[in-house]
DOBALUM-946082 format. One line per 4 residues: for each residue x negated, y, z negated of C-alpha. Coordinates in Angstrom, 3 decimals, always signed. Each point is the difference from the previous one (the first is absolute). Layout:
N
X Y Z  ... $
end
This chain:
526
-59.345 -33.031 -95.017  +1.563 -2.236 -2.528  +3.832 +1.994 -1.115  +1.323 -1.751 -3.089 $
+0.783 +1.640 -4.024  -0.085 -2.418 -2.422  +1.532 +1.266 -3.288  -1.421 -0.788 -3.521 $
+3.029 +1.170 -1.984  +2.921 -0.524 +2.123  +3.031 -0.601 -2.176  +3.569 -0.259 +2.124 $
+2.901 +1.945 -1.846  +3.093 -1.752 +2.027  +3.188 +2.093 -0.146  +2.656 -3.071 +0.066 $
+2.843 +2.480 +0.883  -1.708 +1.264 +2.757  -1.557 -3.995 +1.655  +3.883 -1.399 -0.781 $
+1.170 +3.097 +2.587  -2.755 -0.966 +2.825  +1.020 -4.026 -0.364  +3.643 +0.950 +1.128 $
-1.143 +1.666 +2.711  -1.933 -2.557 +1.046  +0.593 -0.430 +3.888  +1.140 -3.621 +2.021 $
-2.386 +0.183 +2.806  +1.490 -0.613 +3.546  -1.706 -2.857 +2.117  +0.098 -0.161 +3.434 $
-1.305 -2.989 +2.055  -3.029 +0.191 +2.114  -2.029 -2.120 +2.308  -2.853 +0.799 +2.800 $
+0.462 +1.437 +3.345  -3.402 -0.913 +1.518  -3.064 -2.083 -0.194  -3.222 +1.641 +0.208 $
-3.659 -1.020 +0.833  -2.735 +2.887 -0.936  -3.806 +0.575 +1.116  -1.626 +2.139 -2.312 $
-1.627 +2.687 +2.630  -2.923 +2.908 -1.225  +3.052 +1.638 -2.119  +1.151 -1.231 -3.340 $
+3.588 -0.353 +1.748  -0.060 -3.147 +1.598  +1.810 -0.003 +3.844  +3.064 -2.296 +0.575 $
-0.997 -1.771 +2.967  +2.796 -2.629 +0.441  +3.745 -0.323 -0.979  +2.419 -2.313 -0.556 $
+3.395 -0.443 -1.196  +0.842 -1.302 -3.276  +1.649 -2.978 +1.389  -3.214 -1.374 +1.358 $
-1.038 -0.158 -3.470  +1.708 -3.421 -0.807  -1.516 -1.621 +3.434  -3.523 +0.597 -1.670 $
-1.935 -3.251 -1.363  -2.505 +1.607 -2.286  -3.492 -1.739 -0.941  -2.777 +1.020 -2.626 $
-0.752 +3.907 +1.088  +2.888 +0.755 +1.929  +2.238 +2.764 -0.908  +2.812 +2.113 +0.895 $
+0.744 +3.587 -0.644  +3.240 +0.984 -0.230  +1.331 +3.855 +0.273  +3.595 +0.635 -1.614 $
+0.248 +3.074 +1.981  +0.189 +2.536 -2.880  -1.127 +0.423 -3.545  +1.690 -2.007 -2.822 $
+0.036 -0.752 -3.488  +1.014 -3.199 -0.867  -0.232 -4.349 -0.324  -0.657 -2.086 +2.582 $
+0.752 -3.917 +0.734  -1.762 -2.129 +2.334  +1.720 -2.968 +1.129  -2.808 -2.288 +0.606 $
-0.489 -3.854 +2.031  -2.029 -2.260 +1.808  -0.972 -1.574 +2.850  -1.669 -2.682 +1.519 $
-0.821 -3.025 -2.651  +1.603 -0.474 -3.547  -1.763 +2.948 -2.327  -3.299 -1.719 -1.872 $
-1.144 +3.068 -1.595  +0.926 +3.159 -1.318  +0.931 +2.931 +2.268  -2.619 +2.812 -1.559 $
+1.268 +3.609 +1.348  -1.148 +3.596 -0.221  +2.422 +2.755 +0.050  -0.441 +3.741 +0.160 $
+1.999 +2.611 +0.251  -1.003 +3.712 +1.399  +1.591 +3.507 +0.482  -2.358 +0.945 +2.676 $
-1.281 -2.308 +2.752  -3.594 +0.756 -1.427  +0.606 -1.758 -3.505  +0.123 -3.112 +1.719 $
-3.479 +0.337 +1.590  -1.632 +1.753 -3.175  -2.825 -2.264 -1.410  +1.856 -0.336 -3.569 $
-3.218 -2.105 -1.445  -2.275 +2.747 +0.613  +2.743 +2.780 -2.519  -2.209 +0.593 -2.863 $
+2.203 +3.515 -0.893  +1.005 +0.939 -3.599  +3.924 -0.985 +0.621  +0.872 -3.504 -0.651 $
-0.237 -2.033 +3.549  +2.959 -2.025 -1.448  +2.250 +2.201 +1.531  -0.651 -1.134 +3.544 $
+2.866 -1.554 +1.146  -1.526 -3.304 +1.038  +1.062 -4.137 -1.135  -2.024 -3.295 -0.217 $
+2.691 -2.873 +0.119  -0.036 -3.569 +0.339  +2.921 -1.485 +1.019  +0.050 -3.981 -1.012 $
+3.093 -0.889 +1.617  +1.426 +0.912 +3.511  +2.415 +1.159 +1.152  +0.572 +2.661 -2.891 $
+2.128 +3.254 -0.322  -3.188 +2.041 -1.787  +2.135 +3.479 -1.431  -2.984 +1.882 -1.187 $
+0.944 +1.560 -3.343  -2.386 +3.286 -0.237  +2.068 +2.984 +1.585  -2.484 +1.298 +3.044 $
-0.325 +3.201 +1.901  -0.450 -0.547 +3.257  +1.035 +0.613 +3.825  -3.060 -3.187 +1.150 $
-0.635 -3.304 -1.369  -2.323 -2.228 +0.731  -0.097 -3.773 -0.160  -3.126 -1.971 +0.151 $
-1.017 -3.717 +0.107  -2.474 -0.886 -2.284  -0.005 -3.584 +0.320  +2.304 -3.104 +1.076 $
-1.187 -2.709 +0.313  -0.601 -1.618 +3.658  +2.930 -2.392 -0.163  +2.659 +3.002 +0.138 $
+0.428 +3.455 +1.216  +2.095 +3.034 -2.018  +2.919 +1.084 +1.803  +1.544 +3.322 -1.118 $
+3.688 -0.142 +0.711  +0.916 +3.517 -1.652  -1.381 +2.615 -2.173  +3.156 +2.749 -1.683 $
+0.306 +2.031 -2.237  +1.910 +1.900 -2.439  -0.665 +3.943 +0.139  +1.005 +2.215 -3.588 $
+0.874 +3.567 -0.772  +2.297 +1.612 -2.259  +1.388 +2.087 +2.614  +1.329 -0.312 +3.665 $
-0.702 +1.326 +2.671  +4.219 +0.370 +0.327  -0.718 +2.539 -2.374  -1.907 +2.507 +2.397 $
+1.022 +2.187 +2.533  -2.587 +0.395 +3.291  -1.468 +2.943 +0.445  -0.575 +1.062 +4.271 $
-2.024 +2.981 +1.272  -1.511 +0.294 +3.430  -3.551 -0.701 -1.408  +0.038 -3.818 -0.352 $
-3.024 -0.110 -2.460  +1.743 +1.912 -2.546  +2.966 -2.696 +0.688  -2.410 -2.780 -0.482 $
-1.775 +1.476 -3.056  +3.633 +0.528 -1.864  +0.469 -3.845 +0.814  -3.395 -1.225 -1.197 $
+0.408 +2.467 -3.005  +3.435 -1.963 -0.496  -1.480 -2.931 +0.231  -2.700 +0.428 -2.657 $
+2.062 +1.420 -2.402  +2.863 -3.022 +0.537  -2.749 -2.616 -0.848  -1.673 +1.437 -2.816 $
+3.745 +0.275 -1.031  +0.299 -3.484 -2.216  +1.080 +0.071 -4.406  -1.797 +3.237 +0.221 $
-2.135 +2.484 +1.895  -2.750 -2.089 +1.140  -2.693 +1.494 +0.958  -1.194 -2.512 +2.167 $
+1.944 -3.409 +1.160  -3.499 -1.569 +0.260  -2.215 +1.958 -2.479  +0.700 +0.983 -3.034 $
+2.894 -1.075 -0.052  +1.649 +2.003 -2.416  +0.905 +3.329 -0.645  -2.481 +3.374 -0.545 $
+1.441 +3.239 -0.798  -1.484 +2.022 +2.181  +1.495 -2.215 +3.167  +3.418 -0.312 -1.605 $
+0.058 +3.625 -0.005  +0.004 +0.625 +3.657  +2.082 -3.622 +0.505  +2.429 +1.810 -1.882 $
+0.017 +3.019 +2.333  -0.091 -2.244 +3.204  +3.100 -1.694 -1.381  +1.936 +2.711 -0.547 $
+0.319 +0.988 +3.640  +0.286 -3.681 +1.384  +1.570 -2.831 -2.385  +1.341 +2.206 -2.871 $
-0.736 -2.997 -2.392  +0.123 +2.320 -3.141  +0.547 -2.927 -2.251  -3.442 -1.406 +0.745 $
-1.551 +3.370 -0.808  +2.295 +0.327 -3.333  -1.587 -3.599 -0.979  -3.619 +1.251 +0.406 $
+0.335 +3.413 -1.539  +0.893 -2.119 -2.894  -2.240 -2.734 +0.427  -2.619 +2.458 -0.278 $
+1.724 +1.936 -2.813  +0.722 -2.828 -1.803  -4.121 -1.354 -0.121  -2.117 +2.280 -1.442 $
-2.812 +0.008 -2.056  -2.686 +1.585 -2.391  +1.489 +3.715 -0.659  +3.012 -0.596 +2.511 $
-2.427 -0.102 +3.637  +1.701 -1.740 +2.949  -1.982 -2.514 +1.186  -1.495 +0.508 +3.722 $
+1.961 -3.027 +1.055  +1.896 -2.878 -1.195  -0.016 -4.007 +0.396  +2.809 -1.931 +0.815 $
-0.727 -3.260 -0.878  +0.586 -2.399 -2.071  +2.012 +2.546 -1.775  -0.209 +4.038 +1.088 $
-2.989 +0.964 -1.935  -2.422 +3.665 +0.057  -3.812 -0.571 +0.893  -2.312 +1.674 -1.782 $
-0.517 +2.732 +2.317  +0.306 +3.454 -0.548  -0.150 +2.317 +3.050  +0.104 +3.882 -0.918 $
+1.831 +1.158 +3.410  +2.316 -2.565 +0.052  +1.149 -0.098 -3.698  +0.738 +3.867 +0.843 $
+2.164 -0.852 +3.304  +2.734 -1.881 -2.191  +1.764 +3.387 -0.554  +0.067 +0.939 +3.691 $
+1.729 -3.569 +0.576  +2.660 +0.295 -2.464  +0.305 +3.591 +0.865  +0.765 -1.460 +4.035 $
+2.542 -2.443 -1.409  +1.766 +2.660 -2.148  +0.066 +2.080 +3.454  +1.318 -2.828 +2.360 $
+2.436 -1.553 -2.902  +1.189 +2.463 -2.760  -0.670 -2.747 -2.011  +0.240 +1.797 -3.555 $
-0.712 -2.812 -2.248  -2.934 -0.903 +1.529  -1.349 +3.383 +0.254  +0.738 +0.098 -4.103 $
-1.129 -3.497 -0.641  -3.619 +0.333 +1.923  -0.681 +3.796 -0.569  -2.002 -0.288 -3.358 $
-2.218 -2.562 +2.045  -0.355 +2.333 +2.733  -1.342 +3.666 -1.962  -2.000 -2.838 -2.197 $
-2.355 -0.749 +2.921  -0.537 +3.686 +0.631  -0.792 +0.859 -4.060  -2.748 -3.560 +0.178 $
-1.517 +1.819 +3.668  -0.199 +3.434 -2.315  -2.267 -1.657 -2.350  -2.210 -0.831 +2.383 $
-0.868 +3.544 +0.424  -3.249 +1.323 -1.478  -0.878 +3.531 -1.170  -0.624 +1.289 +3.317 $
+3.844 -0.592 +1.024  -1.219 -2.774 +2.377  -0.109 -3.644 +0.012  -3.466 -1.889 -0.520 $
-1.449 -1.415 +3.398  +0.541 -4.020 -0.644  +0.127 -0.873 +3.193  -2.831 -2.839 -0.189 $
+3.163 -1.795 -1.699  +3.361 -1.278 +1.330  +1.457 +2.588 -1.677  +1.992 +2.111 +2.513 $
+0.310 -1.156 +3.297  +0.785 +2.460 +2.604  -1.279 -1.685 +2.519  -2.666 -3.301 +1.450 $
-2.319 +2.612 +1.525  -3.489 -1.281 -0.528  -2.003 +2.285 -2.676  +3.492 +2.307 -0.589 $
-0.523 +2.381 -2.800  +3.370 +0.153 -1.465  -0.633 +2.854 -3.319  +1.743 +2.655 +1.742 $
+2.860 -2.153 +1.742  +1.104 -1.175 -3.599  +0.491 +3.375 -1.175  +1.832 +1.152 +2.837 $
+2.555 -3.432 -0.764  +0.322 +1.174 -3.305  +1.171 +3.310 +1.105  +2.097 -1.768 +2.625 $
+1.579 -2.238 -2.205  +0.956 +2.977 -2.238  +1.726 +1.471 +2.657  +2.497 -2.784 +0.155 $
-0.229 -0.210 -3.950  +1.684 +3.122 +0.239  +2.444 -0.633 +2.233  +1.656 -3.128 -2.052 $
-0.480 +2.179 -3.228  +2.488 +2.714 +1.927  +2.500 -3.204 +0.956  -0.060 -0.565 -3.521 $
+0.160 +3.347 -1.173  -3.240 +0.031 -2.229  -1.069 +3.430 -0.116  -2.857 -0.805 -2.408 $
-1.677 -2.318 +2.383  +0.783 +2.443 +2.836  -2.090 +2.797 -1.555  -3.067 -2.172 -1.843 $
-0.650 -1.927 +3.885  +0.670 +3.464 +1.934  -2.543 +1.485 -2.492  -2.151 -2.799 +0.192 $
-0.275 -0.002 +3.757  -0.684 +3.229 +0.655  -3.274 -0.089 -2.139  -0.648 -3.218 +1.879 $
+0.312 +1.115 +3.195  -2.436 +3.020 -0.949  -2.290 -2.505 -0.868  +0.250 -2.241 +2.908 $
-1.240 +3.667 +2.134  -2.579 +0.714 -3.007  -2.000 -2.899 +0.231  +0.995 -1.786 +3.386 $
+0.509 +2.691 +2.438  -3.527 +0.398 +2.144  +0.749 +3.843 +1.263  -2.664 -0.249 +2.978 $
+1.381 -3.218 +0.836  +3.366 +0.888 -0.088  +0.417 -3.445 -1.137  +1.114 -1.798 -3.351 $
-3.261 -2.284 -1.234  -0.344 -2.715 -2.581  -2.510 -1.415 -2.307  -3.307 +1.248 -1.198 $
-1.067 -0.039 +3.590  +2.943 +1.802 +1.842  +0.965 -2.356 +2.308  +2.520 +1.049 +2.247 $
+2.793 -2.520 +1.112  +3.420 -0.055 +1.834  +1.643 -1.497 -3.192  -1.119 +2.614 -2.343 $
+1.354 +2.776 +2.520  +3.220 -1.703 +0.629  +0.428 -0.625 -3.858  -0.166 +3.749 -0.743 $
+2.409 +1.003 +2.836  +2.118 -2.414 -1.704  -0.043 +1.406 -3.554  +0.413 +3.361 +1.614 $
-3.067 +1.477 -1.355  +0.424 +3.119 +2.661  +3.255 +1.255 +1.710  +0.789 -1.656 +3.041 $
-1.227 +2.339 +1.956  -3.570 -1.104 -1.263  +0.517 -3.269 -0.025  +0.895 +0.366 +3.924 $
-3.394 +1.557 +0.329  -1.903 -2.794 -2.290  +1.641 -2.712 +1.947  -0.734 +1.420 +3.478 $
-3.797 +0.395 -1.021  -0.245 -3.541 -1.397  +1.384 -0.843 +3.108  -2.713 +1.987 +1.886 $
-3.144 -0.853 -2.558  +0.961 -3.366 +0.081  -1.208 -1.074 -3.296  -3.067 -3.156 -0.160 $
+2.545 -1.961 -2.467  +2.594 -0.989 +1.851  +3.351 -1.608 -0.807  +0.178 -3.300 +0.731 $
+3.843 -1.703 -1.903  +3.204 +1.129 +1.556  +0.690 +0.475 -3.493  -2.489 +2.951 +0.659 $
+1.400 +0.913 +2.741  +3.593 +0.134 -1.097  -1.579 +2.663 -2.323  -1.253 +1.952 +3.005 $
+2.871 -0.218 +2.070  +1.955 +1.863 -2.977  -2.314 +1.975 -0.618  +0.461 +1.056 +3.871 $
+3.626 +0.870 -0.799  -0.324 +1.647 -2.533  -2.211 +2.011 +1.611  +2.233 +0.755 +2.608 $
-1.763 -2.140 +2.829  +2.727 -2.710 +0.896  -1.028 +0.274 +3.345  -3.248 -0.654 -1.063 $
+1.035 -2.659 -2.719  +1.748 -1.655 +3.410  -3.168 -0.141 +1.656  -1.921 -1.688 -2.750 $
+2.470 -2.894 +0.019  +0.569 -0.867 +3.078  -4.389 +0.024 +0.257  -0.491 -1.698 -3.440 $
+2.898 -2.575 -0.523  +0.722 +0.058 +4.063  -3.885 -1.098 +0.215  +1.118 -2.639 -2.051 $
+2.565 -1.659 +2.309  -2.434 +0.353 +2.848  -2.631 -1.788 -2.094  +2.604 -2.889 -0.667 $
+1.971 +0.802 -2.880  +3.790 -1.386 -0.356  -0.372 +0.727 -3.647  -1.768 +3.345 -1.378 $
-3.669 -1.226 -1.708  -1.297 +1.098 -3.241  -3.089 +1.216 +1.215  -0.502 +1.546 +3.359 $
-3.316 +2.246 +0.700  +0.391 +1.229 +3.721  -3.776 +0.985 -0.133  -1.084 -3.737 -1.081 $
+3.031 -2.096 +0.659  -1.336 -3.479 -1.748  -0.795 +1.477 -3.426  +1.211 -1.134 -3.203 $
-0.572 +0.862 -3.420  -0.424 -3.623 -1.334  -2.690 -1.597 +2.455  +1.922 -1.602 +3.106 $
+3.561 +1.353 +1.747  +0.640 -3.534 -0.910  +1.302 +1.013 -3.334  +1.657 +3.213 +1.238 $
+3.856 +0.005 -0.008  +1.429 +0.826 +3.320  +3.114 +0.427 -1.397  -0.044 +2.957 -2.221 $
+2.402 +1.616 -2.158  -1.514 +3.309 +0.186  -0.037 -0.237 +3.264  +3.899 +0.773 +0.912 $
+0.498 +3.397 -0.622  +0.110 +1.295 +3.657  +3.650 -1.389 +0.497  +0.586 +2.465 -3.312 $
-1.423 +2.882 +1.880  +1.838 -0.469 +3.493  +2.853 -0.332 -1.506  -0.214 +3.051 -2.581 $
-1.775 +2.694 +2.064  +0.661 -1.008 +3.514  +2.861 -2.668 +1.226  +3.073 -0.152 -0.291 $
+1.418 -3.719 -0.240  +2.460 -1.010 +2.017 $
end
């Protein structure tokens, strides 16, 4: 189903102060230089993976004399994000006609053998990484100027005409970050898969790292709230780049717009701009990210400077509130996200972020030693959270439901362990039955699943919470992942929420957080 909010009125109220602080903090990315470590030839088999049924190594690719419909696939050996140059010639007779090329590039093996004329999904296909080029005159240096994500690229003959062949001599490249992986210490336990799932975790978060918190190096390609918020925490325990999360806080504190909402996300070209999206749950989230900087930094000013934005999102989510102490049920609109579950009622998981985000509303209103604000959101909660049990709590069930026709869902459970609805005690009890009902809607994000994971913890499950990750994100790695994905459904491991896992982003912000985990609740680094 078609995801997109399209303001009428949408009027940006820019805070100069505020965007002059984020340019200065404005990172110098690191490059590192990159070329392939194998050749590959593919048959596609009776799975969408195709097999890799030959190898070769990268040297053989300048000994190749291409012709119209050959082509090479190249594997780089890991995931980057980055530019690439091709250093192009001939051979064989004087070049009498253009060289015309195809290029594509892939995160997953399977992108290259995905029928991309037959996408007809409600995401723009021009984010598939692939190139048409004609080259008129050989031999050429061709340094492709879009920025890729990537770990396989392949190269494709179209036509040359039958005079001269198309000899590759190299392909390199130029990978980006704003961080290094100098900057991390390894983790080691005796389970390797929790070793390898800190590394991939790394690994995503490093290359959504760029001018800002991507959220994905390939798509969108720029930075939502909601995965900046969980960057942030992932960052804390491995690259400590606190600058980069200072420039967003303000970024998004300094773009605003009708009656002071933070937009869901925010372009970054030509210039640094807000779309036109408002997402309930992620507007609220803004105070528990500058509350986690004001934790890991002490970093007064900003906690002074961004406050007032902060409480603001929680007063706007209060008016959304009708007489019944409950939010409306909009969730035939992208409105609040939660989560890509297919038919997801999401009514009672917005309250339950409203009374979550108070929580942490409170807690920077006691930094700053508002005692006002203290009592009106401690007030204010508690009659929430009365009616969160009043009107969602399904007593023979012993189950939260949402909507007009109770659905049940893991999100709406995990949601209300999070806002503390019940003692802890009673949350352990909800989250062990949800666990044993096993709820029809299922998550399917890891941004979901970072949710449940906490939710686990707080619950006081870690063992449990252990579990989950190593089957969920350690799944993952078996399935082929060197970078986390944005979508991954263990029950249906091909779906995607815009018509074709040829638009999904395998390299996914929100997909980090279990290096934050392992190394807050379980490891200690080295």
């Amino acid at each position: 189903m078609a995801s997109v909010c399209i303001l009428d009125e949408f009027e940006v109220h820019k805070n100069e102060e505020f965007l002059r602080i984020a340019e200065e903090l404005k990172p110098e990315l690191h490059e590192t230089r990159i070329a392939p470590v194998r050749l590959l030839t593919l048959e596609q088999g009776e799975h969408p993976e195709p097999e890799v049924v030959a190898e070769e190594v990268p040297e053989a690719l300048k000994d190749k004399r291409l012709k119209k419909d050959d082509k090479v696939i190249l594997d780089f050996g890991s995931h980057h994000v980055g530019y690439v140059t091709l250093d192009l010639a001939s051979a064989g007779s004087h070049q009498d006609a253009p060289a015309y090329i195809y290029l594509k590039f892939a995160e997953r093996l399977d992108e290259l053998t995905t029928d991309i004329a037959a996408y007809n999904g409600w995401i723009s296909k021009g984010w598939i990484q692939e190139e048409y080029i004609h080259v008129d005159v050989l031999p050429a240096k061709l340094e492709l100027p879009r920025r890729y994500a990537f770990r396989y690229m392949e190269i494709k003959v179209l036509d040359v005409s039958l005079k001269f062949s198309l000899v590759i001599n190299s392909v390199t490249g130029k990978a980006v970050s704003a961080v290094s992986d100098e900057h991390v210490q390894a983790i080691s336990t005796e389970d390797e898969i929790l070793n390898q799932i800190d590394q991939v975790s790394i690994r995503t978060l490093k290359n959504c790292m760029q001018l800002v918190f991507e959220d994905g190096p390939k798509r969108d390609r720029r930075m939502w709230l909601g995965d900046f918020r969980l960057q942030a925490r992932a960052n804390y325990k491995t690259f400590h780049n606190v600058d980069m999360v200072k420039r967003c806080l303000y970024l998004f504190g300094g773009l605003t717009f009708n009656e002071g909402k933070i937009p869901a996300c925010l372009f970054l070209e030509p210039e640094i701009e807000p779309d036109d999206t408002y997402l309930f749950d992620y507007a609220l989230l803004y105070g528990s990210v500058l509350l986690d900087y004001y934790r890991a930094t002490k970093d007064r000013k900003t906690l002074e400077d961004l406050y007032p934005v902060a409480i603001r999102q929680i007063e706007i989510g209060l008016t959304y509130l009708n007489d019944e102490g409950i939010i409306p049920d909009r969730s035939g609109q992208f409105w609040c996200f939660v989560d890509w579950g297919e038919g997801l009622n999401t009514q009672a998981a917005s309250l339950a972020i409203l009374i979550y985000s108070m929580r942490y509303g409170i807690r920077l209103a006691e930094y700053m030693e508002d005692k006002k604000t203290i009592e009106w959101l401690a007030e204010k909660m508690t009659v929430l959270k009365r009616s969160a049990v009043e009107h969602f709590w399904d007593e023979d069930q012993h189950l939260f439901v949402s909507g007009e026709n109770h659905q049940v869902s893991w999100a709406t459970q995990v949601w209300m362990i999070l806002a503390r609805v019940f003692d802890k005690e009673k949350n352990r009890e909800l989250i062990l039955h949800t666990i044993e009902v096993n709820p029809r809607i299922r998550m399917v994000t890891p941004y979901m699943y970072h949710h449940y994971i906490d939710a686990l913890i707080r619950s006081d499950e870690k063992e449990r919470a252990l579990d989950e990750m190593k089957r969920y994100w350690g799944e993952m790695i078996r399935d082929g992942a060197d970078t986390f994905w944005e979508l991954y459904n263990p029950y249906n491991k091909y779906e995607s929420p815009y018509g074709s896992v040829a638009i999904n982003s395998f390299c996914h912000a929100w997909s980090c957080t279990p290096t934050y985990f392992l190394r807050k609740f379980y490891i200690t680094e080295k």
